[in-house]
GUMITI-964605 format. One record per atom (N, C-alpha, C): residue in one letter; x, y, z. Coordinates in steps of 0.1 Angstrom, whole numbers, padded with zeros to 4 digits, always signed. Layout:
<nodes>
AXYZ;...
</nodes>
This chain:
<nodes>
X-0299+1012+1508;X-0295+1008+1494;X-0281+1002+1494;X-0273+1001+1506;X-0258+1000+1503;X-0255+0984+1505;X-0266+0980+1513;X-0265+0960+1517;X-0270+0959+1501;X-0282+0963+1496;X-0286+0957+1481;X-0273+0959+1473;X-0268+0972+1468;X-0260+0973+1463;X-0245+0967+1467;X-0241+0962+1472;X-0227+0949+1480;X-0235+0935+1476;X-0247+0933+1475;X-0249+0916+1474;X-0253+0919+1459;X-0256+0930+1455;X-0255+0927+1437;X-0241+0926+1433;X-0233+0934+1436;X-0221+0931+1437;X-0214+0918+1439;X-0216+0913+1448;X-0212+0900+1449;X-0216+0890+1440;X-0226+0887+1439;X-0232+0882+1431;X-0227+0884+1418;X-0226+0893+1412;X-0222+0893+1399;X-0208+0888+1397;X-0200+0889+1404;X-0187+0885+1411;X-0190+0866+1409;X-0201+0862+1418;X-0200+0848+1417;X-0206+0845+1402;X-0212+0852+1396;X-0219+0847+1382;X-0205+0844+1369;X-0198+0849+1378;X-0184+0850+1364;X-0184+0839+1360;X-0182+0838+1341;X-0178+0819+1339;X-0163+0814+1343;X-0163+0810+1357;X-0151+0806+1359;X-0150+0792+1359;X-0145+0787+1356;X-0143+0772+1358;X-0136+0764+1370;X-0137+0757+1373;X-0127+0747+1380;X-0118+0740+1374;X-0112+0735+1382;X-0099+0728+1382;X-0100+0711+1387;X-0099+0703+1381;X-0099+0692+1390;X-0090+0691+1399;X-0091+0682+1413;X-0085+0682+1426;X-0069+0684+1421;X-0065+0676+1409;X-0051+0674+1410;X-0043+0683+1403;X-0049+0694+1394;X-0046+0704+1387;X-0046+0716+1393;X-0050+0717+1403;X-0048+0727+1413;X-0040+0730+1420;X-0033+0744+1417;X-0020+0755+1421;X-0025+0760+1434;X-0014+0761+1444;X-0017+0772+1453;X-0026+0765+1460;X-0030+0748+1465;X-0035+0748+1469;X-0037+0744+1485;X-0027+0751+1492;X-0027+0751+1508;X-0035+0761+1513;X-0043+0777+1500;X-0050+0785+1503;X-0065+0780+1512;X-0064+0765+1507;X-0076+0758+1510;X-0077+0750+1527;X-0063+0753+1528;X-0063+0747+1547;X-0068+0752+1550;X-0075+0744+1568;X-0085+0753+1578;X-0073+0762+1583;X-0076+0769+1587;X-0067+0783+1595;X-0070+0778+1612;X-0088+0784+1610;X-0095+0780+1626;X-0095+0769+1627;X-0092+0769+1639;X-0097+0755+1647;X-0113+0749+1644;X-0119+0758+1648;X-0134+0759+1651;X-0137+0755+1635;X-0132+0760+1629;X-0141+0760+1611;X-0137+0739+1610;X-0121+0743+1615;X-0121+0727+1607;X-0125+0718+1615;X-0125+0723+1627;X-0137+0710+1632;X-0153+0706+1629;X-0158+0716+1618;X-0169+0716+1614;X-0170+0706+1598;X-0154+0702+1596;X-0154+0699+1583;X-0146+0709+1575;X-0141+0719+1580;X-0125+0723+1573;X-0134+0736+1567;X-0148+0740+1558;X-0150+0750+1551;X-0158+0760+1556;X-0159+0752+1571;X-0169+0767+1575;X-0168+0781+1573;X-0180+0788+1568;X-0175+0804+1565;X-0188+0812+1574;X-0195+0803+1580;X-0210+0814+1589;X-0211+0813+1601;X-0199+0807+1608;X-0196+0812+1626;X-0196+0820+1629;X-0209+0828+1641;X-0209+0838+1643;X-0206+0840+1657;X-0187+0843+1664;X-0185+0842+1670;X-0172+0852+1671;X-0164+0856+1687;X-0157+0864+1686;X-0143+0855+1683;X-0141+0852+1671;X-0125+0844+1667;X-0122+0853+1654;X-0108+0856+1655;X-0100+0865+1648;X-0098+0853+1630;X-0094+0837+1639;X-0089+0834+1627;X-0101+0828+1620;X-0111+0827+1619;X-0121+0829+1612;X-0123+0835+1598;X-0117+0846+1602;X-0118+0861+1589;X-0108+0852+1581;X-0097+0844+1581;X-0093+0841+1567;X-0100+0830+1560;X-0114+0827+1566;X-0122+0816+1555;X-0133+0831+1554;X-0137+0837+1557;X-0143+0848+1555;X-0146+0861+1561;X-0138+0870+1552;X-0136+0884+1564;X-0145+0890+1566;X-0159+0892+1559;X-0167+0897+1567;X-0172+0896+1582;X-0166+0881+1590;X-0167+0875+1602;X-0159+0884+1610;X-0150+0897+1605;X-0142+0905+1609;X-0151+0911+1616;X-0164+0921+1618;X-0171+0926+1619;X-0174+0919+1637;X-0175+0907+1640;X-0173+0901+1650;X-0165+0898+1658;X-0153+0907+1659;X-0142+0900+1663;X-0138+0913+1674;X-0136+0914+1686;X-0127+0921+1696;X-0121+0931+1691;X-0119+0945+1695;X-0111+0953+1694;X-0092+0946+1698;X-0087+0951+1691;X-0070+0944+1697;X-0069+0929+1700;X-0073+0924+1692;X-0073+0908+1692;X-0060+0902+1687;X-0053+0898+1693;X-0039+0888+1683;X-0039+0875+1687;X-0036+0865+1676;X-0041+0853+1673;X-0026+0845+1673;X-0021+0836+1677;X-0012+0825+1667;X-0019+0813+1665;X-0014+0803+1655;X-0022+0790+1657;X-0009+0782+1648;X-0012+0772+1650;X-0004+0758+1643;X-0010+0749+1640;X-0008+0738+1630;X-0015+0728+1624;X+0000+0722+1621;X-0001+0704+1627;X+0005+0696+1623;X+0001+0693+1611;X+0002+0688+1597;X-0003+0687+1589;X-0004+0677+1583;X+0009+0670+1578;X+0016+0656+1577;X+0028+0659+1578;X+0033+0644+1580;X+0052+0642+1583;X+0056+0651+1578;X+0064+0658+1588;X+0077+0669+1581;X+0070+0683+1573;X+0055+0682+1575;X+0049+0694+1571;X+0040+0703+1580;X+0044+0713+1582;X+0039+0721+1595;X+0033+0736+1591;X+0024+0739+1592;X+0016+0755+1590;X+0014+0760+1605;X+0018+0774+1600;X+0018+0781+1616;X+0010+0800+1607;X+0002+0803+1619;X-0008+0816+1607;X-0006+0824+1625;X-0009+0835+1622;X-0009+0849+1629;X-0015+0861+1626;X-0022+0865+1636;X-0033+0876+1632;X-0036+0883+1642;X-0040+0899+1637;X-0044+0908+1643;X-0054+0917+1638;X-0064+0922+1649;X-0075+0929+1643;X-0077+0944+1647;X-0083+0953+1644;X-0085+0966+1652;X-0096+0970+1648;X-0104+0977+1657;X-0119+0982+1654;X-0113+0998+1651;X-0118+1001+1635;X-0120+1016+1629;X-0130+1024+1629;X-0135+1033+1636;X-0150+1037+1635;X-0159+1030+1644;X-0172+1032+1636;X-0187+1027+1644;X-0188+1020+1640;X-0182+1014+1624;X-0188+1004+1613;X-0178+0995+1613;X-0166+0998+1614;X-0157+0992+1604;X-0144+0987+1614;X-0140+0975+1607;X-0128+0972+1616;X-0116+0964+1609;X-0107+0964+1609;X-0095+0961+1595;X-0085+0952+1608;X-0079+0940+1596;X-0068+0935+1604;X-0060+0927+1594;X-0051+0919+1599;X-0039+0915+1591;X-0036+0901+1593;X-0028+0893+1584;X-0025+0880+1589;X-0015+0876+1579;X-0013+0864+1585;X+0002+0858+1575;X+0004+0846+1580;X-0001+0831+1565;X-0002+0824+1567;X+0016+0815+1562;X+0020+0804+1569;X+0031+0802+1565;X+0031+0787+1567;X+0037+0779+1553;X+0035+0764+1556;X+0046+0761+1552;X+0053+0752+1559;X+0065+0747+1556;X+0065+0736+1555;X+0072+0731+1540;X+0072+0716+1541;X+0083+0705+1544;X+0090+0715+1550;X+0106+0709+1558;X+0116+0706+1544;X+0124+0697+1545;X+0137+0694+1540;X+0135+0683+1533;X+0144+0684+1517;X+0145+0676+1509;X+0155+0675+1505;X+0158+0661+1501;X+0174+0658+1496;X+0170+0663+1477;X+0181+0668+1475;X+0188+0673+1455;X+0192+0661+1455;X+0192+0654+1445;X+0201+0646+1435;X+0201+0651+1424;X+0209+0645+1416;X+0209+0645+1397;X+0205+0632+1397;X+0204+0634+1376;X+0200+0619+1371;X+0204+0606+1379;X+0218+0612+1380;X+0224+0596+1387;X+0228+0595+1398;X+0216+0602+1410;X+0211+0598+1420;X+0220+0601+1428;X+0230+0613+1421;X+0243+0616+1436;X+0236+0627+1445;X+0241+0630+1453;X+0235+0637+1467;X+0242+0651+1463;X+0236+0661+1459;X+0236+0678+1461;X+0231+0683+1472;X+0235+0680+1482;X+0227+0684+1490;X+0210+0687+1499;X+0204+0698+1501;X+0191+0697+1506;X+0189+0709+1503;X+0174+0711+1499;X+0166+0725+1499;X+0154+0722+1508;X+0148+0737+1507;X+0136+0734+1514;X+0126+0742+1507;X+0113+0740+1509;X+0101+0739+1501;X+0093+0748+1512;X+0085+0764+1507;X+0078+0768+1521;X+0068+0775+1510;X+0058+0782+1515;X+0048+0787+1510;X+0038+0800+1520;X+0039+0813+1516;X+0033+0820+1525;X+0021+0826+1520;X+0014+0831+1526;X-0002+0842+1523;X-0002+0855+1533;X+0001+0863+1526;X+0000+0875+1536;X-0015+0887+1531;X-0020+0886+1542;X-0031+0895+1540;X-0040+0904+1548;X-0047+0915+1541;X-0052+0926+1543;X-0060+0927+1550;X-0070+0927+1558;X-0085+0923+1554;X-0096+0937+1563;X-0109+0937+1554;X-0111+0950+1561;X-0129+0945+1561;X-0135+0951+1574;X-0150+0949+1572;X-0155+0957+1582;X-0169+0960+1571;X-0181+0972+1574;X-0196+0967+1576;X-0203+0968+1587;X-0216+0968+1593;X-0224+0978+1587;X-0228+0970+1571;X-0235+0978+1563;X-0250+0982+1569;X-0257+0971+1577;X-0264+0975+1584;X-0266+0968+1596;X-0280+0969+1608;X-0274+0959+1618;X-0278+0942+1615;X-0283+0938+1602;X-0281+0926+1600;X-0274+0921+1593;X-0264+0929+1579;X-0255+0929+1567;X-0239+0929+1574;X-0229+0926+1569;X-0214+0934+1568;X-0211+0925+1554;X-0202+0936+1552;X-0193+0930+1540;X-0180+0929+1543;X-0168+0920+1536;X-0158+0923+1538;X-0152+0921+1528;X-0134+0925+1525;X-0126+0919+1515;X-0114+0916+1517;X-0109+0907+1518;X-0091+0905+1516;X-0083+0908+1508;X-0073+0914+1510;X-0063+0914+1499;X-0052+0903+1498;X-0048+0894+1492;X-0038+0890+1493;X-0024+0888+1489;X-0014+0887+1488;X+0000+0884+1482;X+0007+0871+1487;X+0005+0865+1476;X+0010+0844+1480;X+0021+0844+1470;X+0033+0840+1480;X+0045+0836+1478;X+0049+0823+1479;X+0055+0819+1469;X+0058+0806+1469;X+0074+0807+1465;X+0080+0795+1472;X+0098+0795+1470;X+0098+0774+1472;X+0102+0773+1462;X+0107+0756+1464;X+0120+0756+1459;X+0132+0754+1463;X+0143+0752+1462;X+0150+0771+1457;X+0152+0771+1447;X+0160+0784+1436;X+0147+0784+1429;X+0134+0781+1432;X+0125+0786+1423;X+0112+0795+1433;X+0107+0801+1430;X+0100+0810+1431;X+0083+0817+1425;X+0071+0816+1430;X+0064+0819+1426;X+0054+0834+1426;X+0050+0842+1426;X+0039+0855+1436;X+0029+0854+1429;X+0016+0853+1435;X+0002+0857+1430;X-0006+0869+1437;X-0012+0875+1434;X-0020+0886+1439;X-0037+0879+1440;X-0043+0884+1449;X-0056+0877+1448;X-0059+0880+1461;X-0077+0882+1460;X-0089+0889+1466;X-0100+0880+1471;X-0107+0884+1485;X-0118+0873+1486;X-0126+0885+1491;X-0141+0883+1485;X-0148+0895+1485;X-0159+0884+1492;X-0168+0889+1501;X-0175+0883+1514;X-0189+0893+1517;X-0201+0888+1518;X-0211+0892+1526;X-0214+0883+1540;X-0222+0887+1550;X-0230+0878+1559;X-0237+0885+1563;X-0251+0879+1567;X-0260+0879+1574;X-0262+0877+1587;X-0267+0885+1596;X-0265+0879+1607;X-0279+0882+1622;X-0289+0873+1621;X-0301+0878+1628;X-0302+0870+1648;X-0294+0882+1652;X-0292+0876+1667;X-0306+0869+1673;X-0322+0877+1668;X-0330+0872+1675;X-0333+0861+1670;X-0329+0854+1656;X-0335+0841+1650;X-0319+0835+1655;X-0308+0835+1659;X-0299+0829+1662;X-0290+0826+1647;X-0293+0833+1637;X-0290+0822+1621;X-0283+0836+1613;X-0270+0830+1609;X-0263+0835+1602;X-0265+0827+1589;X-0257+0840+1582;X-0256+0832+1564;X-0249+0838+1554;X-0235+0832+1547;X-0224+0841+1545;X-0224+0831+1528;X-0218+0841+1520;X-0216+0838+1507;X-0201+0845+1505;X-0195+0836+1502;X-0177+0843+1499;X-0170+0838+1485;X-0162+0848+1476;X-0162+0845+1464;X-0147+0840+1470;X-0138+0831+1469;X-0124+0835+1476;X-0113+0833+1461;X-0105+0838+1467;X-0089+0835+1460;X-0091+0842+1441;X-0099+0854+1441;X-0100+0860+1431;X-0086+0865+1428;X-0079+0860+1413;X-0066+0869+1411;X-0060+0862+1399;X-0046+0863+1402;X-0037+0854+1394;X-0022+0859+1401;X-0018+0850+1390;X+0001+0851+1391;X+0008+0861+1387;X+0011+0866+1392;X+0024+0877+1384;X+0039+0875+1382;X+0042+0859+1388;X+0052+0853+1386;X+0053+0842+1386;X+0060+0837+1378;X+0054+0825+1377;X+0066+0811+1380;X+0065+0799+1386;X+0076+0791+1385;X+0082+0790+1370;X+0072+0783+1361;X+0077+0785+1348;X+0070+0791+1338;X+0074+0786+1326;X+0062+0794+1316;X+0050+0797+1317;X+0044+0787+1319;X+0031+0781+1320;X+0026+0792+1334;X+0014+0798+1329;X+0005+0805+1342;X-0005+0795+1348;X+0003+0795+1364;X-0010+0788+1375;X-0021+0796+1375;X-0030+0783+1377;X-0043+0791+1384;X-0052+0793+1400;X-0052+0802+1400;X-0053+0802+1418;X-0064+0789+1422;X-0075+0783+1433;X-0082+0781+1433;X-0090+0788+1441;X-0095+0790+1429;X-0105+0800+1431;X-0122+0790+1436;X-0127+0797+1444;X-0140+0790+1454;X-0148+0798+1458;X-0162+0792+1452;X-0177+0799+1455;X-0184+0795+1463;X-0185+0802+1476;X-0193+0791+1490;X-0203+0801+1491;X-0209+0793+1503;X-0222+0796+1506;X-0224+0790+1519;X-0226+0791+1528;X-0229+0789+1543;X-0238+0790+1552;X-0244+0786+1558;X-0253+0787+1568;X-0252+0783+1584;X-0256+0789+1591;X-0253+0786+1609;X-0267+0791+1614;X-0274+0780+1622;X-0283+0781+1631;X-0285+0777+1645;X-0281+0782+1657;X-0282+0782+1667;X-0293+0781+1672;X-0296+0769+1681;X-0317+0769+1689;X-0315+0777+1703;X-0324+0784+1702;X-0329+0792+1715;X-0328+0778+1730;X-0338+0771+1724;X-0339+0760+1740;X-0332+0746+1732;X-0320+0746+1723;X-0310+0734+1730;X-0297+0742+1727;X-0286+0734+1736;X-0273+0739+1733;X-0265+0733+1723;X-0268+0735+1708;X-0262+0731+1698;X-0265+0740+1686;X-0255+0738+1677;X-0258+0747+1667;X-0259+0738+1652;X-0260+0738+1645;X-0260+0731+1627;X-0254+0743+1617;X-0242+0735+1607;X-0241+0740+1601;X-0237+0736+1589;X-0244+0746+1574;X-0241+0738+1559;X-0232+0744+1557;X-0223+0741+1548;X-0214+0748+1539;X-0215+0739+1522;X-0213+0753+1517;X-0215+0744+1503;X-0203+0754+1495;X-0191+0748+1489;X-0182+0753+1484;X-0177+0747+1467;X-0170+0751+1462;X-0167+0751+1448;X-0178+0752+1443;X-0188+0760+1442;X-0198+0762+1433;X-0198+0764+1420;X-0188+0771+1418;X-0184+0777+1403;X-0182+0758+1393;X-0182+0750+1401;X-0174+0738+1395;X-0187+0725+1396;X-0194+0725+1388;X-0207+0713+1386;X-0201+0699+1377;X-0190+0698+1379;X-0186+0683+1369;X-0181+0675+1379;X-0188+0673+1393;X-0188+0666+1402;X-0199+0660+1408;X-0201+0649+1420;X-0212+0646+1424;X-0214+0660+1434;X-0227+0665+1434;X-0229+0673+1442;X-0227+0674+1461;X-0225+0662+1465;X-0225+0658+1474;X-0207+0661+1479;X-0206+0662+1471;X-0188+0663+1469;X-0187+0681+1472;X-0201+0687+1474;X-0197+0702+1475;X-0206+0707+1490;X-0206+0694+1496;X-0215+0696+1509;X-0204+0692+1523;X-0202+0703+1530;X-0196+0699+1546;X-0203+0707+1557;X-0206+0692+1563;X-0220+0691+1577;X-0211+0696+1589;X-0215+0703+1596;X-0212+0702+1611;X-0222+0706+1622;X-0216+0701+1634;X-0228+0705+1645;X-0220+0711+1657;X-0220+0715+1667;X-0217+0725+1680;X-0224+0721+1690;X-0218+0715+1701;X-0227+0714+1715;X-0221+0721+1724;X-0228+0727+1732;X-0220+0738+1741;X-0232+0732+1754;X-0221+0726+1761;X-0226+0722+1776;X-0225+0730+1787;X-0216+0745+1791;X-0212+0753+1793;X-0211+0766+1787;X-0216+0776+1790;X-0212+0788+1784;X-0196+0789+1784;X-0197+0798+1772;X-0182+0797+1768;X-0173+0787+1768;X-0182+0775+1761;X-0173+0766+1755;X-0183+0754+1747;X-0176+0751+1739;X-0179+0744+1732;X-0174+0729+1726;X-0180+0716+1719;X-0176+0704+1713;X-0180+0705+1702;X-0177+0704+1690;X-0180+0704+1674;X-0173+0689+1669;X-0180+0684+1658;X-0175+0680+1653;X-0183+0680+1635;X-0176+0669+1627;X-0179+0677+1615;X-0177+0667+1603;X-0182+0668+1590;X-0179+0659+1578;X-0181+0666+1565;X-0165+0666+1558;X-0168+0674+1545;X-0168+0659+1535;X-0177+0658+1527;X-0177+0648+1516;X-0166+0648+1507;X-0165+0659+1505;X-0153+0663+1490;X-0144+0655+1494;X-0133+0661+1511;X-0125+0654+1514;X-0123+0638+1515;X-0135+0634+1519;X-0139+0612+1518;X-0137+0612+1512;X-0141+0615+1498;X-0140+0608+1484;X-0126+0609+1474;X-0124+0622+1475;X-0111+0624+1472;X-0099+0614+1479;X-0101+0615+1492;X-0088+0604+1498;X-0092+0592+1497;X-0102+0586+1491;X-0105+0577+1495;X-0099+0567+1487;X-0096+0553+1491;X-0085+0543+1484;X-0094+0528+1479;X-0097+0527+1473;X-0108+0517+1468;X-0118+0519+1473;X-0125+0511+1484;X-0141+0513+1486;X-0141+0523+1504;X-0129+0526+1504;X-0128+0533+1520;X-0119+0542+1514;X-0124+0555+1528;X-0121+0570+1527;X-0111+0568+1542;X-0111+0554+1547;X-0104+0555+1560;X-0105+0568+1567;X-0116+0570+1574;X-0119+0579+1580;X-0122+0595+1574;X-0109+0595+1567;X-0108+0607+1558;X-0124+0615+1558;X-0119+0627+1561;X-0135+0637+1561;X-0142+0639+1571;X-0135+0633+1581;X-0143+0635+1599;X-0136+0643+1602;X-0141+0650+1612;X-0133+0660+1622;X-0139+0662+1633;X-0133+0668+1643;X-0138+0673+1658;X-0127+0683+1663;X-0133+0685+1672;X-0127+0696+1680;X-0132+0701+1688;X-0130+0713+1698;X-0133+0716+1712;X-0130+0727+1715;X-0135+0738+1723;X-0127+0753+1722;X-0130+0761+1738;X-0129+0769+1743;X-0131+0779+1753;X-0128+0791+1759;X-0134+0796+1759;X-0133+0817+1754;X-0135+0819+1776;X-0124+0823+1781;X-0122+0830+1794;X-0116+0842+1794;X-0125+0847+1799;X-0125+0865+1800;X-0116+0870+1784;X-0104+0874+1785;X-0100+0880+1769;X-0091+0863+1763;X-0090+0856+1767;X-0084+0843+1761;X-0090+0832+1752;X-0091+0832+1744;X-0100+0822+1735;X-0090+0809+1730;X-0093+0796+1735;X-0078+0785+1731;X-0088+0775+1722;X-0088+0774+1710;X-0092+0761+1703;X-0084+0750+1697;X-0089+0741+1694;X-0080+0729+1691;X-0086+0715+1682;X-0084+0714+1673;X-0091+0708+1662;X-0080+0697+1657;X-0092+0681+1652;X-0082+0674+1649;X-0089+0669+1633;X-0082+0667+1623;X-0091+0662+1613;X-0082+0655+1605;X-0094+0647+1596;X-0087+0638+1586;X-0088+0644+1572;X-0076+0650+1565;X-0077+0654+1558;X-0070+0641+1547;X-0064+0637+1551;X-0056+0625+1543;X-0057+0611+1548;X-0053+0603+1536;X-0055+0590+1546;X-0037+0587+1552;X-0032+0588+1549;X-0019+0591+1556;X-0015+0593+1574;X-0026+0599+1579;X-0028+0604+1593;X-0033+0614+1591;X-0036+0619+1607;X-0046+0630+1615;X-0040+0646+1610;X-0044+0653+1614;X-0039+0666+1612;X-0044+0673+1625;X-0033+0683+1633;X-0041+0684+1644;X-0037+0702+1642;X-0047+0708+1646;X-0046+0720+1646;X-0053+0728+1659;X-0046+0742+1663;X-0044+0747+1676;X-0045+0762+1677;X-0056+0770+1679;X-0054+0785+1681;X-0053+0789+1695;X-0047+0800+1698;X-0047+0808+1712;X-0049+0823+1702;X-0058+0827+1715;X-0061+0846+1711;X-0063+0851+1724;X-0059+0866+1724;X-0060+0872+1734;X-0063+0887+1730;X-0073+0887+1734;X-0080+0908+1732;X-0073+0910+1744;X-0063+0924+1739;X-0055+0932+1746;X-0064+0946+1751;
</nodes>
């Protein structure tokens, strides 16, 4: 009863009338960077990789459930000019079921010149943004886990200051003899409790849905993701990112990947200038896992992103 009772749960969770935000009205929205390598080389939203990676669990913790006893993670993402995210994580196995871990995401957007109206020099501030979180998951049965994050997002831009509280509540599926996972995540459930100014932000909040299938006789995998669900005043195509996995080698793998949302959104007249491609590459030796992803999230330039982990 306790997998039925967690996906009614959920579910009712994603039935809420929440709305969306259009792209440009949206607060808080670096919650939405890939963390993993591996995810954003699928197209940035992957949440149904069923693999031993730590940073995974911040697109969906139930993926916690798969992850190494004493795993610690760093990673980095060039992002654009003068903007840099660097995330950190650690896991521990609790029980026979259950395994809990921590992370803290941090993006910096480097240095900006103050002026006044009349354009005199005050100096420089700087502009940063953190996510610190909880995360805990249980092997409701041997094909179910659930998980949930807690989070606390800090924001500071110059003498101003923001905090939000907010939760991502997670199921997956996961059937080793059909190779095929399948994960549904409510994410960034919460709000502000402080605010820059009057006016209360709104988190963005995101209703996905995922699927990963691995073939018995070829070495590749396929994968859907379908994200902002809560939000239908778009083309639907705009809520779809493809990717695929070739593994020529055990323990290791080539991905690469296309989220539509991102093409269209960056896109500048009749071109997305690549915008919404990605690739990447990874390899897990004995406790060391190194991946490395490059994507177009802007038309501006590449974004290149880098994890190392090591089970202690």
């Amino acid at each position: 009863m306790r997998p039925i009772l967690s996906i009614c749960l959920l579910l009712s969770v994603l039935a809420l009338p929440l709305r969306g935000q259009a792209p440009g009205a949206r607060s808080y929205a670096f919650l939405d960077l890939p963390v993993s390598a591996h995810a954003a080389a699928l197209g940035g939203d992957n949440i149904s990789i069923i693999e031993d990676d730590i940073t995974l669990t911040t697109h969906n913790p139930a993926l916690l459930s798969s992850v190494s006893d004493h795993t610690l993670s760093m990673g980095y993402m060039n992002y654009m000019e003068g903007i840099n995210s660097f995330h950190a994580a650690y896991s521990q196995i609790a029980g026979e079921r259950g395994t809990w871990g921590a992370s803290v995401q941090y993006l910096d957007y480097g240095t900006f010149s103050r002026r006044d109206e009349q354009d005199r020099d005050l100096g420089t501030f700087r502009a940063k943004d953190f996510n610190f979180m909880g995360l805990y998951a249980y092997n409701l049965t041997d094909y179910w886990s659930g998980g949930v994050a807690a989070k606390v997002i800090y924001c500071s831009y110059d003498s101003y200051s923001s905090i939000a509280l907010a939760a991502d509540l997670a199921l997956n599926y996961y059937n080793a003899e059909w190779n095929f996972s399948f994960s549904a995540v409510a994410r960034n459930l919460g709000g502000e409790v402080k605010s820059f100014a009057d006016e209360t932000a709104k988190l963005p909040v995101n209703l996905m849905l995922g699927a990963t299938k691995r073939f018995s006789h070829a070495p590749i995998a396929l994968h859907l993701t379908l994200s902002r669900l809560q939000d239908w005043d778009e083309d639907f195509a705009n809520h779809i990112a493809l990717g695929v996995d070739f593994y020529p080698i055990k323990n290791f793998y080539v991905a690469g990947g296309y989220n539509f949302r991102k093409a269209d959104e960056m896109k500048v007249g009749d071109s997305s200038h690549g915008a919404g491609w990605s690739f990447g590459a990874g390899c897990h030796i004995r406790k060391v896992k190194v991946d490395a992803a490059y994507g177009k999230y802007h038309v501006a330039g590449g974004s290149l992103l880098m994890n190392i982990a090591y089970a202690f």
